[in-house]
Phi, psi and omega in degrees: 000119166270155171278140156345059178288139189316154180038354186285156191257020192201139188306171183287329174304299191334266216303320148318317176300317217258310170313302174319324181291294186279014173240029187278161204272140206358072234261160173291137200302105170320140173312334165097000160236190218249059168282258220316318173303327178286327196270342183306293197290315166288322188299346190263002181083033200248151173311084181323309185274310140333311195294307196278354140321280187296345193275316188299301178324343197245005177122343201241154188214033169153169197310296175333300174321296177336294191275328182285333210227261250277300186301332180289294166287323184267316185324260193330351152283355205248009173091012174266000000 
């Protein structure tokens, strides 16, 4: 069972997806933005802006961020 995170704009499944995505086997060098995440969030229909809101609140400033500094704090409530 995952747990409630606070402000997120997307189910605890979502955010596990999105980690999962980018931390995925041999992903393209980042960019230093948050495109995969954006191109990720719109292709599942999900909250683009919001979402990329809670993640710079959350540790992250571009795709890379996401999985060193957000997945790092959130991942194991979200089951990784």
């Amino acid at each position: 069972m995952t747990a409630k995170i606070p402000g997120l704009p997307i189910s605890s499944d979502e955010l596990r997806a999105l980690f999962d995505y980018l931390d995925r086997e041999n992903p393209e060098p980042c960019t230093h933005t948050f495109k995969e995440t954006a191109e990720f969030l719109a292709a599942k229909s999900l909250p683009v802006e919001p979402m990329l809101n809670w993640l710079g609140n959350n540790g992250a400033g571009c795709d890379c961020e996401v999985i060193f500094n957000t997945d790092a704090r959130w991942g194991e409530q979200v089951g990784r």
